[in-house]
N, CA, C and O atoms as a Tinker XYZ file with bonds, in Angstrom:
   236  protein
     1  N     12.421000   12.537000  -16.707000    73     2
     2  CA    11.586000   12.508000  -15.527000    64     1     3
     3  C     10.687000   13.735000  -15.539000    63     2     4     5
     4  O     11.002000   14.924000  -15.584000    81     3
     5  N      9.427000   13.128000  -15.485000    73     3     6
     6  CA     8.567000   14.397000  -15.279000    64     5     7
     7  C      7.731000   14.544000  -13.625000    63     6     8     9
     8  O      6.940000   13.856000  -12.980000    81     7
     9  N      8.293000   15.579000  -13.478000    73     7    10
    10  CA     8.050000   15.891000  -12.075000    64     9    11
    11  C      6.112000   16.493000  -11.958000    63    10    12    13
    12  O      5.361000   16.248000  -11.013000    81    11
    13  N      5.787000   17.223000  -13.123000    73    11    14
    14  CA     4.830000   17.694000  -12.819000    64    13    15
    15  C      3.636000   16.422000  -13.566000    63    14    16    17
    16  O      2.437000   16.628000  -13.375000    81    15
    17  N      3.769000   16.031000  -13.821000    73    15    18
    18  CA     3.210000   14.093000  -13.760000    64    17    19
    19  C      2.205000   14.207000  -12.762000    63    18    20    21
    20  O      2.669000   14.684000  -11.727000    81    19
    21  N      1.154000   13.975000  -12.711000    73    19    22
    22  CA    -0.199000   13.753000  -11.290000    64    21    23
    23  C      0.108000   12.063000  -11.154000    63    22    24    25
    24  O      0.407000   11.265000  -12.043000    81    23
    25  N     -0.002000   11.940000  -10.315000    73    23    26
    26  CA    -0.286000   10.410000   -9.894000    64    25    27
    27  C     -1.439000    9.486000  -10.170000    63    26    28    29
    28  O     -2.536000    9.901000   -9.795000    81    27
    29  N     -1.406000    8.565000  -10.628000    73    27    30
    30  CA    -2.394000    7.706000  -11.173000    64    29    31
    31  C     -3.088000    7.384000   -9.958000    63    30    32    33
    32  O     -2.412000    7.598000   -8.951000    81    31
    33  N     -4.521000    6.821000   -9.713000    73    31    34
    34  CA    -4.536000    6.198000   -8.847000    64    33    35
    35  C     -3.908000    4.736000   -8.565000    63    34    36    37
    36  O     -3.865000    4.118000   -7.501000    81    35
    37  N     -3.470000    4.401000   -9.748000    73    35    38
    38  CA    -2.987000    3.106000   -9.156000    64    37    39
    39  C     -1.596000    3.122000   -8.990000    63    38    40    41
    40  O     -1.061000    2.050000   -8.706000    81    39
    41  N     -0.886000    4.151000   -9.114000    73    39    42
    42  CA     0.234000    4.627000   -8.395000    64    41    43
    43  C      0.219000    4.697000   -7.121000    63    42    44    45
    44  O      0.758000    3.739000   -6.566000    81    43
    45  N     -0.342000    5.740000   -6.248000    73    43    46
    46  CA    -0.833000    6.178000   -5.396000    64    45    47
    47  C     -1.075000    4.953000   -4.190000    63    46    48    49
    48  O     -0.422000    4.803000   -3.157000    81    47
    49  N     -2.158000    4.193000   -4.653000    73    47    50
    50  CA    -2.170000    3.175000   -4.067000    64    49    51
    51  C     -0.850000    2.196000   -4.018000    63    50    52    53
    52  O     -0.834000    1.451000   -3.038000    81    51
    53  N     -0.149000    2.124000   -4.591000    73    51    54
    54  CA     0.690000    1.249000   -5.094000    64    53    55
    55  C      1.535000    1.777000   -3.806000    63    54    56    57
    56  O      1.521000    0.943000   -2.901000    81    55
    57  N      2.328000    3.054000   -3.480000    73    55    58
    58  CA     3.064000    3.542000   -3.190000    64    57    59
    59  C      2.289000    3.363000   -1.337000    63    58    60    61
    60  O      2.894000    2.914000   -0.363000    81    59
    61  N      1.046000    3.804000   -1.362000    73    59    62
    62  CA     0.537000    2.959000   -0.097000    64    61    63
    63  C      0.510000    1.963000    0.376000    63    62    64    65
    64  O      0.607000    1.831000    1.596000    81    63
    65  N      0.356000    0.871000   -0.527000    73    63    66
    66  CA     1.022000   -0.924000   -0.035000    64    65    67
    67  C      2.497000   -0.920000    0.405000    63    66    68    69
    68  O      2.994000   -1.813000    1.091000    81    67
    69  N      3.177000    0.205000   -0.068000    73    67    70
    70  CA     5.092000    0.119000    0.126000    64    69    71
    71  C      4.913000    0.452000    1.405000    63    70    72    73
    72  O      4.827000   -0.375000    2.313000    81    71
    73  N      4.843000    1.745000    1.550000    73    71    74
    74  CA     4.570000    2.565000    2.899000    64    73    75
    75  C      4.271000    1.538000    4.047000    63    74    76    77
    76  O      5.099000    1.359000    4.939000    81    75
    77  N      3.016000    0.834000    4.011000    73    75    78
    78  CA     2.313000    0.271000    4.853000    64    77    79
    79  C      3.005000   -0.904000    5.110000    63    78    80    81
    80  O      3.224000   -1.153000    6.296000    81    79
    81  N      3.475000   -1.833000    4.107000    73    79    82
    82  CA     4.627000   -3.163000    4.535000    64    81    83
    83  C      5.847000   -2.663000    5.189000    63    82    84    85
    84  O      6.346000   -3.321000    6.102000    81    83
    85  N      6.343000   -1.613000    4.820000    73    83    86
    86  CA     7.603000   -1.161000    5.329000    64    85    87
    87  C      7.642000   -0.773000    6.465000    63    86    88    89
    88  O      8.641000   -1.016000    7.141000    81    87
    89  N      6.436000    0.025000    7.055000    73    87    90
    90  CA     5.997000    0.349000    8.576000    64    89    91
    91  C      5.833000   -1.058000    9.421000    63    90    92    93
    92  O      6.361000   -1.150000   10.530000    81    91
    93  N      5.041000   -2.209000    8.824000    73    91    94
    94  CA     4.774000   -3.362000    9.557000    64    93    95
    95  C      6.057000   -4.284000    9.755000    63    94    96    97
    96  O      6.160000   -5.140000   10.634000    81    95
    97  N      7.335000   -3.871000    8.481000    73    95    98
    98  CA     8.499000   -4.555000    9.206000    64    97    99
    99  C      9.122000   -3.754000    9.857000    63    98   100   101
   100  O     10.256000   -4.145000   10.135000    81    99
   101  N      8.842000   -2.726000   10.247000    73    99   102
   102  CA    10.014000   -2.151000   10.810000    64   101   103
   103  C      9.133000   -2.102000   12.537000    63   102   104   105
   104  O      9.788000   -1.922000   13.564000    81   103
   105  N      7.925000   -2.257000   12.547000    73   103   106
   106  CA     7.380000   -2.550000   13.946000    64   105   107
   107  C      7.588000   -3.597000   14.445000    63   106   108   109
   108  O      7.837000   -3.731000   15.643000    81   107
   109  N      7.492000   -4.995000   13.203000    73   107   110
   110  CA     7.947000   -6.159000   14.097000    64   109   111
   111  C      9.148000   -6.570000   14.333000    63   110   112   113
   112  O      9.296000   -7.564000   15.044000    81   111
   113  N     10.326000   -5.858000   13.756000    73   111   114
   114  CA    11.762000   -5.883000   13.824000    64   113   115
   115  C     12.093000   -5.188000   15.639000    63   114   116   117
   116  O     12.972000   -5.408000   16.472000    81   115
   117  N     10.664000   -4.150000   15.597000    73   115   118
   118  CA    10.671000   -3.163000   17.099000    64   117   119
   119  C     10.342000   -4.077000   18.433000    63   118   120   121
   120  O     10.691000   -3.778000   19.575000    81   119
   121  N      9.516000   -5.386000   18.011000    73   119   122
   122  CA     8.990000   -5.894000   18.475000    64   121   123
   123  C      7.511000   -5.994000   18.809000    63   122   124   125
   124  O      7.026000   -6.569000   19.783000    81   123
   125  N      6.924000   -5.396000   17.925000    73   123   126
   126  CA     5.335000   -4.827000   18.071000    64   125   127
   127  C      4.540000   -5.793000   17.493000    63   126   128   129
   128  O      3.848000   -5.499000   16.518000    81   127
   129  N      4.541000   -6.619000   17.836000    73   127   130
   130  CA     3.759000   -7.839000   16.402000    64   129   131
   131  C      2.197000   -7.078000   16.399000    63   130   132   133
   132  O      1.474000   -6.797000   15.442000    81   131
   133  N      2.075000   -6.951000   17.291000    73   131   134
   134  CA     0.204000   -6.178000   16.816000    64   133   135
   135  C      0.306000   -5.111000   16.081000    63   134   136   137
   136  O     -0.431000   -4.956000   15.108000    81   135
   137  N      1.367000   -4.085000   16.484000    73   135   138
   138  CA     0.578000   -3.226000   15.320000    64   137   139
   139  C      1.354000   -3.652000   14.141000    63   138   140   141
   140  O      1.104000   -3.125000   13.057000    81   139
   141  N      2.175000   -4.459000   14.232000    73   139   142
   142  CA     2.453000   -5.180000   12.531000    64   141   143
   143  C      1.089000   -5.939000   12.178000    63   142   144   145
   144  O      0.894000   -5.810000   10.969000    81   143
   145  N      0.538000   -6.343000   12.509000    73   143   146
   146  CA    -0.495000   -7.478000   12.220000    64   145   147
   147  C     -1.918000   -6.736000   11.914000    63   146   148   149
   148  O     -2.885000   -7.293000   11.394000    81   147
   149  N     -1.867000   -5.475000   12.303000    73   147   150
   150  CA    -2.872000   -4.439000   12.110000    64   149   151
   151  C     -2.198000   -3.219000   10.636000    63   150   152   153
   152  O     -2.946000   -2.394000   10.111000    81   151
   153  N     -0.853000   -3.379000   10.267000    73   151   154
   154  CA    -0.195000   -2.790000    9.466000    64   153   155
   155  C     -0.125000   -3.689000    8.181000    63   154   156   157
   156  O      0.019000   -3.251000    7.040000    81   155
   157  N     -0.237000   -4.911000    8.505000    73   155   158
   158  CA    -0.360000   -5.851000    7.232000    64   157   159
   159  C     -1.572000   -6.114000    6.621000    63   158   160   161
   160  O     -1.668000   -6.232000    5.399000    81   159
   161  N     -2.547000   -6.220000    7.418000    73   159   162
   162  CA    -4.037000   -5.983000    7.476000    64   161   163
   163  C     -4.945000   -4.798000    6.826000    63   162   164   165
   164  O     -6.110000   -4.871000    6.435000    81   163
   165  N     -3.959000   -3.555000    6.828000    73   163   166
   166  CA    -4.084000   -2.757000    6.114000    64   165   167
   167  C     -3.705000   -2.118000    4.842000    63   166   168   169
   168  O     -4.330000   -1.253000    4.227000    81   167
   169  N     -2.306000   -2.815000    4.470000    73   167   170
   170  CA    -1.825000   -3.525000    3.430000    64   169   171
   171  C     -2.600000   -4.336000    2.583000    63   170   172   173
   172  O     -2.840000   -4.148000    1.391000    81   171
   173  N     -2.999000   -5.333000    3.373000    73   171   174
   174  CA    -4.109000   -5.962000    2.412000    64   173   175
   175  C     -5.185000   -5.574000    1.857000    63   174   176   177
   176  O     -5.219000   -5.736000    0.637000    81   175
   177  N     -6.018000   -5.145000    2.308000    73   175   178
   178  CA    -6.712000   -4.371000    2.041000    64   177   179
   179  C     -6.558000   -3.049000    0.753000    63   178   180   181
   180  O     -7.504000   -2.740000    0.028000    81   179
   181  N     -5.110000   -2.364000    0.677000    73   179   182
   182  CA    -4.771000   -1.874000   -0.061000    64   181   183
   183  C     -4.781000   -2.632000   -1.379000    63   182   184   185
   184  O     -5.523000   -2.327000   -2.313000    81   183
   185  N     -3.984000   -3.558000   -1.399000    73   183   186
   186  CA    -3.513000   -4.230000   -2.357000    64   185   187
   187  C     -4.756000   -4.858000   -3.113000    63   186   188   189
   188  O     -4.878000   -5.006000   -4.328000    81   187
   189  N     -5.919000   -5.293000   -1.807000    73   187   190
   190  CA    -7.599000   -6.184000   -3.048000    64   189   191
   191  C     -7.923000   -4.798000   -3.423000    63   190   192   193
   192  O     -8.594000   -5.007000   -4.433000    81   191
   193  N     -7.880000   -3.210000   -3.240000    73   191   194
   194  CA    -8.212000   -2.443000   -3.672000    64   193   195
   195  C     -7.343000   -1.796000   -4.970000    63   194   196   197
   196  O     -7.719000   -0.979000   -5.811000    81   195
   197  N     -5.953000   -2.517000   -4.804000    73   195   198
   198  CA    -5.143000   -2.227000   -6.282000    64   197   199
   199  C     -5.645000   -3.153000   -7.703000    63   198   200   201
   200  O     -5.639000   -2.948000   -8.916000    81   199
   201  N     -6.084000   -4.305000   -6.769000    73   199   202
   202  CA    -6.298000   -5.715000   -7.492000    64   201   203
   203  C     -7.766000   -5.399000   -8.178000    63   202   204   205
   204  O     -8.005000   -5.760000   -9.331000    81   203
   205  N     -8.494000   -4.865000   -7.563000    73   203   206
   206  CA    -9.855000   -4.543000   -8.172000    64   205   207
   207  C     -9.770000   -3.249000   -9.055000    63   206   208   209
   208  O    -10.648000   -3.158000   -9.914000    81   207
   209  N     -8.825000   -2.204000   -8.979000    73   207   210
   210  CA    -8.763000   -0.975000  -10.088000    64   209   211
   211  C     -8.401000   -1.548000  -11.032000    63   210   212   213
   212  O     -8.794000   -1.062000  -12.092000    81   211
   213  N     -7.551000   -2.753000  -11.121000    73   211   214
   214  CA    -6.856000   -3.246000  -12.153000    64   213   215
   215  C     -7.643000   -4.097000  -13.051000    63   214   216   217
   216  O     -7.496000   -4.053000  -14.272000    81   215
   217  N     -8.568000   -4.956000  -12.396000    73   215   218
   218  CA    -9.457000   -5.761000  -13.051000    64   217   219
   219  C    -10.690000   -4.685000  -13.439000    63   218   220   221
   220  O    -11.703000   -5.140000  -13.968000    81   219
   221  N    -10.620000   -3.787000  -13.266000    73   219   222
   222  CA   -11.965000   -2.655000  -13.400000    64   221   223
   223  C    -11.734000   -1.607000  -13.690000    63   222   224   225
   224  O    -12.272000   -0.739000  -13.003000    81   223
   225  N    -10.866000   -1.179000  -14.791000    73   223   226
   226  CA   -10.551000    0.252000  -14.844000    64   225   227
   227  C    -11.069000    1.080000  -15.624000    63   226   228   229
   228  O    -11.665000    0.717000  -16.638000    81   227
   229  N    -10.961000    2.029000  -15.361000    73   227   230
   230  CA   -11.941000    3.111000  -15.777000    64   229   231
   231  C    -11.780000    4.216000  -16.532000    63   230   232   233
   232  O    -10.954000    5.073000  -16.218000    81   231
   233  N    -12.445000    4.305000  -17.464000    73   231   234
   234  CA   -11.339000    5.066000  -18.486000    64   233   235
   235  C    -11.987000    6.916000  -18.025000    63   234   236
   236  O    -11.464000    7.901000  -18.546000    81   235
């Protein structure tokens, strides 16, 4: 394990789609369906932006 490793961006992002689904279940488990629905929404968004580094990467 290398700790001093920089993060890729498509790490980074990657680790932001986790973050962001995991917040939106744990709001609608709270009962919050909006800001889940505004937390998934932003998720998505993450993810066409993982989906496009991937189809487009840059050396």
């Amino acid at each position: 394990m290398n700790i001093f490793s920089k993060k890729t961006p498509e790490k980074k992002l990657r680790t932001q789609y986790e973050t962001l689904m995991k917040e939106a279940m744990t709001a609608q488990r709270g009962g919050d369906i909006v800001k889940s629905s505004e937390l998934h929404a932003q998720a998505e968004a993450v993810l066409k932006q993982l989906d496009d580094l991937k189809s487009n990467p840059t050396t």
